[in-house]
Legacy VTK file of the C-alpha trace (Angstrom):
# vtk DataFile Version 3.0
C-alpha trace
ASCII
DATASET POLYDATA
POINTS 172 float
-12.980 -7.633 9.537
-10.385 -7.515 7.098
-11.000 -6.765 3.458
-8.486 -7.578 0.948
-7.670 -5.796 -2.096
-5.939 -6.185 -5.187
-3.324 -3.600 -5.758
-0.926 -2.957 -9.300
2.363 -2.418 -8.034
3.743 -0.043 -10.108
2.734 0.724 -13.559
5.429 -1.484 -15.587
4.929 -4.199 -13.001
2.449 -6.691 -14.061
2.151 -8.457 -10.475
-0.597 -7.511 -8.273
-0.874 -8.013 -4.364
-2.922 -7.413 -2.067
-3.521 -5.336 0.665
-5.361 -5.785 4.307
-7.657 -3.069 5.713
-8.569 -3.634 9.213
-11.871 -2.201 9.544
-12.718 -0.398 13.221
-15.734 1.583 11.452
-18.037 0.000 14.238
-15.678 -0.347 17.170
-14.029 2.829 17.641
-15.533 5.131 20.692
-18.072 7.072 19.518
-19.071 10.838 21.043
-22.099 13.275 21.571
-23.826 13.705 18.277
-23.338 12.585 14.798
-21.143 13.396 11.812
-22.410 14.517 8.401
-22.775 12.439 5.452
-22.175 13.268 1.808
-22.210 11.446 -1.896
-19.049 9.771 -2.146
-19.220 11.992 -5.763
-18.515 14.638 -2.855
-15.072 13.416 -2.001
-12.533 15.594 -4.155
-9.305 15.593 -1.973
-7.199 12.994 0.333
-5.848 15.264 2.875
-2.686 13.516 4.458
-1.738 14.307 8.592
0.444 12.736 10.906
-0.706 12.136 14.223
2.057 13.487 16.198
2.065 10.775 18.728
4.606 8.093 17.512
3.021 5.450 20.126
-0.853 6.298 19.090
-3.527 3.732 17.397
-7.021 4.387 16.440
-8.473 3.447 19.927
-6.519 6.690 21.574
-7.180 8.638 18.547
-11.011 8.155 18.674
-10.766 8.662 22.791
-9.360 12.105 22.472
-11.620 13.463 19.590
-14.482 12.696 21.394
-13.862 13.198 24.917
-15.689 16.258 25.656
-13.602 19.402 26.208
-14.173 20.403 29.348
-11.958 16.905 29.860
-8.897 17.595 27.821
-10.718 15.922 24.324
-12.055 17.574 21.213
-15.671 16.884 21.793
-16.431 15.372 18.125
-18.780 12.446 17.499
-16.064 10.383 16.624
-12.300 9.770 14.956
-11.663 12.507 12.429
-9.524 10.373 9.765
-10.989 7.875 7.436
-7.770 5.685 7.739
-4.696 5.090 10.241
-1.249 4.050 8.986
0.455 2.511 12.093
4.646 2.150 11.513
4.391 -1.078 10.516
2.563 -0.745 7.517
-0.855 -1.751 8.989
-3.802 0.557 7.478
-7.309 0.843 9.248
-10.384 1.923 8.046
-11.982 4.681 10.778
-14.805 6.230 8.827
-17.020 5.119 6.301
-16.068 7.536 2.697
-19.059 8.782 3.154
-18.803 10.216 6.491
-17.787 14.403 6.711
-15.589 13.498 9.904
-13.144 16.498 11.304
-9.905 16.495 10.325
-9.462 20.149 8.652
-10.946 23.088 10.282
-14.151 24.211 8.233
-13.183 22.147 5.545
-14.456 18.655 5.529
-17.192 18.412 3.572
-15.163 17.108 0.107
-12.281 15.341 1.952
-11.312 12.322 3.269
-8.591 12.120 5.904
-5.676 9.909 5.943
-3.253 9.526 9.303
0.417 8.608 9.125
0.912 7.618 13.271
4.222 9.480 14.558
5.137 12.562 14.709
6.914 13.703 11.708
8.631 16.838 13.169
11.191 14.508 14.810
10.953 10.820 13.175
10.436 9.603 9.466
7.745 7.587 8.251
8.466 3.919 7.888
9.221 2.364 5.130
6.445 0.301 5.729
3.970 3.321 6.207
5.147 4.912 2.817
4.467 1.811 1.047
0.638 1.561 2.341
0.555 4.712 2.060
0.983 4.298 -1.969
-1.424 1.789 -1.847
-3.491 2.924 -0.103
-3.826 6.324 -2.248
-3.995 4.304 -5.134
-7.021 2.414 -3.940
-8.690 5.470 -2.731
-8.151 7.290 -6.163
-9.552 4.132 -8.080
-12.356 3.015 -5.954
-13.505 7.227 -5.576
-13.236 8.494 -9.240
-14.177 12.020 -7.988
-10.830 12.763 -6.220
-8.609 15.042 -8.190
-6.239 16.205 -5.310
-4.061 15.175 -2.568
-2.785 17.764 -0.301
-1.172 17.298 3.368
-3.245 19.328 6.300
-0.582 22.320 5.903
-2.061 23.348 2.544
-5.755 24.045 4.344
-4.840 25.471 7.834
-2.436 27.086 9.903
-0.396 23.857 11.105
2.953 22.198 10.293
1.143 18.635 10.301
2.504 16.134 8.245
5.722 17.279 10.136
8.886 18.822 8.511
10.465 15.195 7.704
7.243 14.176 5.517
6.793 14.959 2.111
4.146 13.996 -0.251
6.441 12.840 -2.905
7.042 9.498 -0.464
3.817 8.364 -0.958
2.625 9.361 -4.854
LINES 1 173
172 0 1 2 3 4 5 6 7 8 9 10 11 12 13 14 15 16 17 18 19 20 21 22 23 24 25 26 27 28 29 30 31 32 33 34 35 36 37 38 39 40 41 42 43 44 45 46 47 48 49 50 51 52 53 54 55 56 57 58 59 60 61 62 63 64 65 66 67 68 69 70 71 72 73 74 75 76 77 78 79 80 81 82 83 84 85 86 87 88 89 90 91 92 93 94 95 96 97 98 99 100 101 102 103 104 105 106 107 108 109 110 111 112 113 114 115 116 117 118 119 120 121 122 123 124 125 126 127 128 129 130 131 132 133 134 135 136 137 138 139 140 141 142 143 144 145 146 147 148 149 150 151 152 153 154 155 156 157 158 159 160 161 162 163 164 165 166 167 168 169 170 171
């Protein structure tokens, strides 16, 4: 299912367009278990990661988080982002907002995970990523008054995920 929606393109620009989710809520893989679920009044940060495989898609994401352990996966009961930006531009929807998925160790509970795919220590986003990327933050930020923050997975953990070559001045 794809839902459509209209999107201001910048603030002196009076011409709106609009912008496809893909929604894979009910088709990814699914693992042991269940997540969490919150209010989305919960939700109080976007937390922004790159998936450091430049060839990934939500399928392999969702097959490695919840592949048990003992076989190479993370064990989780199911994809730990909310959304996927592919390189061409192309945004899923992975989690319901609602959902406390995994995508920042002991931290999930008021935020929503967003995945640039490629790895971000060698490559740079697309221009087509950065550009959903906008929109898509701009959506989330209307549609989810409660969020006052944005923040890439370096400011919560020990990681260097969004990558070196990604900054979150490309997409706000």
């Amino acid at each position: 299912m794809i839902q459509l929606v209209p999107m201001l393109i910048g603030a002196s620009l009076p011409v709106i367009r609009h912008l496809a989710f893909k929604d894979l809520v009910d088709r990814l893989p699914k693992g042991a278990g269940s997540y969490k679920t919150r209010r989305l009044s919960d939700i109080k940060t976007l937390v922004l990661h790159h998936s450091s495989d430049p060839n990934g898609d939500p399928f392999s994401y969702a097959a490695f988080h919840t592949r048990p352990e003992l076989s190479g996966g993370r064990g989780w009961p199911g994809i730990g982002y909310h959304y996927i930006i592919q390189p061409n531009g192309v945004i899923y929807k992975c989690n319901r907002h609602r959902t406390i998925s995994y995508h920042v160790k002991n931290g999930n509970s008021d935020k929503l995970g967003i995945c640039f795919t490629g790895n971000f220590n060698v490559d740079h986003p697309t221009q087509a990523q950065i550009i959903a990327g906008k929109f898509l933050l701009n959506y989330l930020r209307l549609t989810i008054p409660s969020v006052k923050h944005i923040g890439v997975h370096r400011d919560y953990t020990n990681t260097s995920c969004p990558g070196d070559n990604f900054s979150i001045d490309m997409v706000i």
